[in-house]
C-alpha positions as a Markdown table, in Angstrom:
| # | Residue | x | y | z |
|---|---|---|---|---|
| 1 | Unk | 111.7 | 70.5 | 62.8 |
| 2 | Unk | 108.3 | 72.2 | 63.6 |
| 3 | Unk | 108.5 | 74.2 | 60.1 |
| 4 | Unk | 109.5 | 70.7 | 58.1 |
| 5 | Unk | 106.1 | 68.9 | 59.9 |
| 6 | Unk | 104.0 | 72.1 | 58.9 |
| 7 | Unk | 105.2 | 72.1 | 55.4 |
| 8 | Unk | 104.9 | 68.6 | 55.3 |
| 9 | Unk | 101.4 | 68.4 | 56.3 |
| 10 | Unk | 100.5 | 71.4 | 54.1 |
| 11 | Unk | 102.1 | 69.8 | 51.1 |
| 12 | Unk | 99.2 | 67.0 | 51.9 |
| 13 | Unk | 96.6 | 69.3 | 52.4 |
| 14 | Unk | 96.4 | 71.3 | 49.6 |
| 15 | Unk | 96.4 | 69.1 | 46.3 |
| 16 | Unk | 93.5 | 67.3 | 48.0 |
| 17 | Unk | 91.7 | 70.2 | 49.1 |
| 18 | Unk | 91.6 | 71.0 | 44.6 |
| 19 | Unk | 91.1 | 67.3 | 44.3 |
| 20 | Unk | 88.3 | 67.2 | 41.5 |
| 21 | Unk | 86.1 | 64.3 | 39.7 |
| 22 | Unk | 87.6 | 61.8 | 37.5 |
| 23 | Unk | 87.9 | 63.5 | 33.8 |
| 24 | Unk | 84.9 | 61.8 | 32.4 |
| 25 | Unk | 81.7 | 63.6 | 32.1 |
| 26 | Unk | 79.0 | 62.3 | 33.6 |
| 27 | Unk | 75.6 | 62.9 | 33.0 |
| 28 | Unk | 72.2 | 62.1 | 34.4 |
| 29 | Unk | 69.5 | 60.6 | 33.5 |
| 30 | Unk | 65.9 | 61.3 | 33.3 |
| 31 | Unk | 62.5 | 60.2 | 31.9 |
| 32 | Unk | 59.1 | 61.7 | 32.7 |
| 33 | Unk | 56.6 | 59.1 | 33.6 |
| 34 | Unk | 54.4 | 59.5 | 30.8 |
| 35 | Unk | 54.4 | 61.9 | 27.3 |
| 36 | Unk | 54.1 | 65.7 | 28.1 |
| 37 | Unk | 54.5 | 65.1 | 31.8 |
| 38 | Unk | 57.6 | 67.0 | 32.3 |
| 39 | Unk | 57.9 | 64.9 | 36.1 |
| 40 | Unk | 61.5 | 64.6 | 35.0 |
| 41 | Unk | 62.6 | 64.8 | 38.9 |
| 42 | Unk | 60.8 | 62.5 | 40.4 |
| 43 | Unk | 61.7 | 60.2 | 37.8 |
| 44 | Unk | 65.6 | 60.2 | 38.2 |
| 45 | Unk | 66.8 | 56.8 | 36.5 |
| 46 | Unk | 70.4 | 57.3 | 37.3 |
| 47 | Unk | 73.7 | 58.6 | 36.5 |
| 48 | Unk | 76.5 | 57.9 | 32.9 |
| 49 | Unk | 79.7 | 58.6 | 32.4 |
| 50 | Unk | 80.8 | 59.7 | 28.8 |
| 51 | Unk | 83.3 | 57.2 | 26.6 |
| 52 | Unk | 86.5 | 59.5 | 26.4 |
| 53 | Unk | 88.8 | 58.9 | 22.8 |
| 54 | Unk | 91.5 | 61.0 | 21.3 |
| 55 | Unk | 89.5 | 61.1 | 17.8 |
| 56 | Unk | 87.2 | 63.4 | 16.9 |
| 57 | Unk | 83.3 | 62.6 | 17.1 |
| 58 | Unk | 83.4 | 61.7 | 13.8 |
| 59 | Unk | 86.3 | 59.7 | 13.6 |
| 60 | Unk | 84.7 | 57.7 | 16.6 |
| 61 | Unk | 81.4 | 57.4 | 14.7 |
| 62 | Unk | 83.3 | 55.7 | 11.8 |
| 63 | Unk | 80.5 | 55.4 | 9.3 |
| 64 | Unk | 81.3 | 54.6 | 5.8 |
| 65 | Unk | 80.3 | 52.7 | 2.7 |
| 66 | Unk | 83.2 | 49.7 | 4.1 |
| 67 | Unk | 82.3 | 49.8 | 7.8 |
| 68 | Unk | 79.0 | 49.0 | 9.1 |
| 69 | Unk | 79.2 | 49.5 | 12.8 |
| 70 | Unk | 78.8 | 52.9 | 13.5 |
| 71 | Unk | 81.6 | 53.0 | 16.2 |
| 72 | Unk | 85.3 | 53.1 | 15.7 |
| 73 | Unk | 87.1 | 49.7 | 15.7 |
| 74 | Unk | 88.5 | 50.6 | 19.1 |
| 75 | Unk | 85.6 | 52.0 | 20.5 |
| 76 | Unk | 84.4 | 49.8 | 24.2 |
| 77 | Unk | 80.5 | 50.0 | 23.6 |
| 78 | Unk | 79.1 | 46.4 | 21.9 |
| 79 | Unk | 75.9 | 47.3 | 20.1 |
| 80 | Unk | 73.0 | 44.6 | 20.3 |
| 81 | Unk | 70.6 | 43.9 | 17.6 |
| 82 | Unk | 67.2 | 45.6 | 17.8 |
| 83 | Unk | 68.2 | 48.4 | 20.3 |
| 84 | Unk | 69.1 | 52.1 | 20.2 |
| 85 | Unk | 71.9 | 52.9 | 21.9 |
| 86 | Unk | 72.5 | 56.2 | 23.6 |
| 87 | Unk | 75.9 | 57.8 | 25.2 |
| 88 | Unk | 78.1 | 60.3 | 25.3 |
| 89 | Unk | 81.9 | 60.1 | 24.4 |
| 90 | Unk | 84.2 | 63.1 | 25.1 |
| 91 | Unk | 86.0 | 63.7 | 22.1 |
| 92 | Unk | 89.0 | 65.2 | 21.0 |
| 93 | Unk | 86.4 | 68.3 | 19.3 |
| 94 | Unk | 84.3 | 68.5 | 22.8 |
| 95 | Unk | 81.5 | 65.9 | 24.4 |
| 96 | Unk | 78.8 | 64.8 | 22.2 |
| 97 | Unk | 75.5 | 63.1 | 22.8 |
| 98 | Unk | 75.7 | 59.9 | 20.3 |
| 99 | Unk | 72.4 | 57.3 | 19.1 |
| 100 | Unk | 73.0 | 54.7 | 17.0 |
| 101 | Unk | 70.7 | 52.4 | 16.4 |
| 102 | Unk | 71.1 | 48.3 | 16.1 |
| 103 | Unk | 73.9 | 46.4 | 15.3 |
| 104 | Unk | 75.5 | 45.1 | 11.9 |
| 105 | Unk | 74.1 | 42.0 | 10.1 |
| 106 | Unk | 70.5 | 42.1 | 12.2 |
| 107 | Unk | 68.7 | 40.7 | 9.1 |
| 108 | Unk | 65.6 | 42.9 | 9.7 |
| 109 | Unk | 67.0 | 46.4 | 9.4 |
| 110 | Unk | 64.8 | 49.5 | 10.9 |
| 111 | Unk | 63.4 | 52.8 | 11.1 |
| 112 | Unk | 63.3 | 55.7 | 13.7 |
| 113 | Unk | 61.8 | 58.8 | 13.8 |
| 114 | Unk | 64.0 | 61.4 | 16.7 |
| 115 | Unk | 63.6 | 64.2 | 18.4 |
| 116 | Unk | 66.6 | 66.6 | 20.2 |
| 117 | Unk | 66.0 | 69.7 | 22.4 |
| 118 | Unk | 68.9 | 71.6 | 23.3 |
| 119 | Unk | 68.6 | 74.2 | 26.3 |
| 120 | Unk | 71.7 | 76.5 | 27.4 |
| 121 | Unk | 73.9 | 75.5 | 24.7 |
| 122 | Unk | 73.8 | 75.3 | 20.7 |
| 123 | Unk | 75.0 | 72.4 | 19.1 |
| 124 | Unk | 75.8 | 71.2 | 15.2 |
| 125 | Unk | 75.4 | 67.7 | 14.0 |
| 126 | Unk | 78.8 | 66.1 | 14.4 |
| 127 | Unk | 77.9 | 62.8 | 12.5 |
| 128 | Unk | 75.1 | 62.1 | 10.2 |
| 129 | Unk | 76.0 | 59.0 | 8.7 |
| 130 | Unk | 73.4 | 59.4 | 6.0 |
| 131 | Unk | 72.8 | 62.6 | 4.1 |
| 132 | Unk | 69.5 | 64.3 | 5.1 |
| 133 | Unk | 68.9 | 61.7 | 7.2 |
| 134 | Unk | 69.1 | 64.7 | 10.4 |
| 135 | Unk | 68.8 | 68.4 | 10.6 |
| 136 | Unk | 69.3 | 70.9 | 12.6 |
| 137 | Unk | 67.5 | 74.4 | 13.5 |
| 138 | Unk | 69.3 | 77.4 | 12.3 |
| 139 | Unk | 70.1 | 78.8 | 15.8 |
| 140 | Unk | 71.2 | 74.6 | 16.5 |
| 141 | Unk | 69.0 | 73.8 | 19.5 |
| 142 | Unk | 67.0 | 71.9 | 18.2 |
| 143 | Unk | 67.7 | 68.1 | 15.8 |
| 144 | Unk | 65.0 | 66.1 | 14.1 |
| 145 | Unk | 66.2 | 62.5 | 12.5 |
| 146 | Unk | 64.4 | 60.1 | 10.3 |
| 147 | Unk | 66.5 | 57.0 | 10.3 |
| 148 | Unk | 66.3 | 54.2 | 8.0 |
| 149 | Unk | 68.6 | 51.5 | 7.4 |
| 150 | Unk | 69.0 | 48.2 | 6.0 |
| 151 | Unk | 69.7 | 44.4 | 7.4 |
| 152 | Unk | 73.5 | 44.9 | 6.8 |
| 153 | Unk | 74.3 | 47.7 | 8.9 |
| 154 | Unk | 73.6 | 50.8 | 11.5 |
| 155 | Unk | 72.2 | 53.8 | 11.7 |
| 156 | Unk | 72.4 | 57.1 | 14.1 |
| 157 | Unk | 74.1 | 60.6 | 14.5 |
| 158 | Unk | 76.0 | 62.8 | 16.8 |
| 159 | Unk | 75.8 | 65.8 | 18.8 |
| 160 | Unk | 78.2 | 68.2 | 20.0 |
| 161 | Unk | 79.7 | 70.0 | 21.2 |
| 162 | Unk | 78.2 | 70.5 | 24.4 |
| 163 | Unk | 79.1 | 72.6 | 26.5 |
| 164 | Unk | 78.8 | 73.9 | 30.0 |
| 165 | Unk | 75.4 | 74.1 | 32.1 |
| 166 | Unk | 73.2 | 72.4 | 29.3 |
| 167 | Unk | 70.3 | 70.5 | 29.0 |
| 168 | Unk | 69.0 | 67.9 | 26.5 |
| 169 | Unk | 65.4 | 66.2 | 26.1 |
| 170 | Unk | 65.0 | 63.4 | 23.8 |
| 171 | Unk | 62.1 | 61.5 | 22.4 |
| 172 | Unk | 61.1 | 59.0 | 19.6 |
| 173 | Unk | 58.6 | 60.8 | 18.3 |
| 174 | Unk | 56.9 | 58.9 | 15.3 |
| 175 | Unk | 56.6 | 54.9 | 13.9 |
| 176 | Unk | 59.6 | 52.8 | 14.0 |
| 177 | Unk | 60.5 | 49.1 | 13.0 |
| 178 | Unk | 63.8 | 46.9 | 14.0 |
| 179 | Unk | 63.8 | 48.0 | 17.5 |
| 180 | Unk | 62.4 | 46.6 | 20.7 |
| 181 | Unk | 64.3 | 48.8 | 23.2 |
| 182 | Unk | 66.4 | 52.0 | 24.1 |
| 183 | Unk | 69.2 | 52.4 | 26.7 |
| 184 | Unk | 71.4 | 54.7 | 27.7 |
| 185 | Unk | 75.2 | 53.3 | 28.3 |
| 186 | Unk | 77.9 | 54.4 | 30.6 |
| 187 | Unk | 81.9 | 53.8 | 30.1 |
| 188 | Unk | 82.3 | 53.3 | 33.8 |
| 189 | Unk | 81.1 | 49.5 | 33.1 |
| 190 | Unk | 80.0 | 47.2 | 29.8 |
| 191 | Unk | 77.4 | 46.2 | 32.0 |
| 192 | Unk | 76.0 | 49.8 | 33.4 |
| 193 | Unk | 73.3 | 50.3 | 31.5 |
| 194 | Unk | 69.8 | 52.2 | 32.0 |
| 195 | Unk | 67.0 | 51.3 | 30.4 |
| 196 | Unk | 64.4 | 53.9 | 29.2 |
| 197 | Unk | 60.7 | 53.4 | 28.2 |
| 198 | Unk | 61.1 | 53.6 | 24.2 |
| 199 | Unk | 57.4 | 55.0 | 23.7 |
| 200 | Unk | 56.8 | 58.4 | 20.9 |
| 201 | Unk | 56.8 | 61.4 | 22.5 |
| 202 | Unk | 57.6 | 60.6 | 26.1 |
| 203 | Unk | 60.9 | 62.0 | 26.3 |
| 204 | Unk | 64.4 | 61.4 | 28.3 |
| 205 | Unk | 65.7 | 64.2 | 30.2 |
| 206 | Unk | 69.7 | 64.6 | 30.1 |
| 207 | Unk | 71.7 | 66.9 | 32.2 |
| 208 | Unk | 75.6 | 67.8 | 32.9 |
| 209 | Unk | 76.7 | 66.9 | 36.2 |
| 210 | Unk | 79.1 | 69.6 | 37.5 |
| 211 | Unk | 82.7 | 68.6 | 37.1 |
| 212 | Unk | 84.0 | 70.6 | 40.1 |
| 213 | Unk | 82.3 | 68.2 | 42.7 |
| 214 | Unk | 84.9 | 65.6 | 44.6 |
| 215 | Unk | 84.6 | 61.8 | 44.1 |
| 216 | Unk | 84.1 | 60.4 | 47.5 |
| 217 | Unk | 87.5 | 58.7 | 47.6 |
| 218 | Unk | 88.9 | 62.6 | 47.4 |
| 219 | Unk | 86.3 | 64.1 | 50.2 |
| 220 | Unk | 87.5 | 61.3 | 52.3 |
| 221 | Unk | 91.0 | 61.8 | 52.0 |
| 222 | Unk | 90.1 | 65.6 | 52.2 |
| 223 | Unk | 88.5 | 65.3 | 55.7 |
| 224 | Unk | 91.7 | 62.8 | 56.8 |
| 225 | Unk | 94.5 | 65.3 | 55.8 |
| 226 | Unk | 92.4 | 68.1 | 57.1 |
| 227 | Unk | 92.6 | 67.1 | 61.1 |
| 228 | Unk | 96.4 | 66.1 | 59.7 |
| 229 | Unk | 96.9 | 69.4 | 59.6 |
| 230 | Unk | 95.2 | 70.5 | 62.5 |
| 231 | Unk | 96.7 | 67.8 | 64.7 |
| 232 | Unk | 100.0 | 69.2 | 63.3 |
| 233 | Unk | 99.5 | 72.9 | 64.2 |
| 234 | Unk | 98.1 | 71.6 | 67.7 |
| 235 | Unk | 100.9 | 69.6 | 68.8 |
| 236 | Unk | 103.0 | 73.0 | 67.7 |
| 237 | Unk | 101.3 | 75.4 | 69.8 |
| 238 | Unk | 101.7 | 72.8 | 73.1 |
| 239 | Unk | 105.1 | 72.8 | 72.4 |
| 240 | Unk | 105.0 | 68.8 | 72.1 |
| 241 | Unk | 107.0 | 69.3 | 68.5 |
């Protein structure tokens, strides 16, 4: 009987002493409080979790001469008219950092000017859904866009794939028309959203959170099974079992 408890309370133990974060990347977010400052961490704006999909980033991107949304028909993000959007999605080839700018049918259209620092990772463009429209430095840290698009549809790129420790900065860095603001959106809710100060140069600081840190549901049931266990070995050595 006292072996069977033991076990028993091991058996508990051990898959939540592994237990890891939810599957999702998340990332967080950053934006100095004026251009140049580099006062990224006193200026933490919160924390995004990346879409996940089976498709590749392109595929997800879905940007053809017959689709003007720039996302996938299944994909969970609504765009809104006059805003840049920015996310991650967790593909099938690897996470990628995603803008796309406006939404189909605003009757204005637009134009955008970007800036993409890579640090402790290279990158390629997954999605450019414009020839020439982006490029990217030979040793693929660094991606410059000039976007322009018209009143029927979208415009934007992809990033990826990223991979481990890295670190991204991104700014606007020169005139643009169509859009009147910029947020960063996270698949944990259609309404978790953070909203950056679209202004050239003064950039957004995005980092990888570490996958390997518990959610607290999992430290909480850690710390329970953890005196199960010792409450179980106690009563053993008293001879109560």
């Amino acid at each position: 009987m006292k072996k069977l408890l033991t076990l028993a309370a091991l058996t508990l133990f051990i898959p939540l002493f592994h237990a890891k974060a939810e599957a999702a990347t998340m990332i967080k977010v950053s934006q100095e409080s004026r251009a140049g400052v580099g006062d990224f961490n006193s200026n933490i704006l919160g924390y995004i979790k990346a879409f996940s999909t089976t498709k590749t980033a392109a595929e997800y991107y879905k940007y053809s001469s017959h689709y003007y949304g720039g996302l996938s028909n299944d994909a969970s993000l609504d765009l809104t008219a006059k805003q840049s959007h920015l996310f991650f999605v967790d593909a099938a080839d690897g996470l990628s950092l995603f803008t796309v700018h406006d939404k189909p049918g605003n009757v204005i259209g637009g134009a955008a000017k970007m800036r993409f620092d890579l640090s402790g990772d290279t990158a390629s463009l997954k999605m450019v859904d414009d020839p020439g429209e982006a490029i990217a430095s030979a040793d693929g840290t660094v991606f410059i866009a000039d976007h322009a698009w018209s009143p029927c549809c979208t415009d934007g790129l992809a990033i990826g794939s990223l991979d481990g420790n890295w670190e991204m900065k991104v700014q606007f860095t020169g005139w643009y028309r169509g859009l009147n603001a910029w947020k960063a959106y996270s698949s944990s809710s259609k309404s978790s959203t953070i909203s950056l100060a679209m202004q050239n140069y003064r950039r957004v600081q995005l980092n990888v959170v570490p996958a390997s840190i518990p959610e607290p549901s999992s430290i909480a049931s850690i710390v329970f099974a953890s005196f199960l266990a010792l409450a179980v070995l106690r009563r053993q050595r008293k001879g109560i079992l």
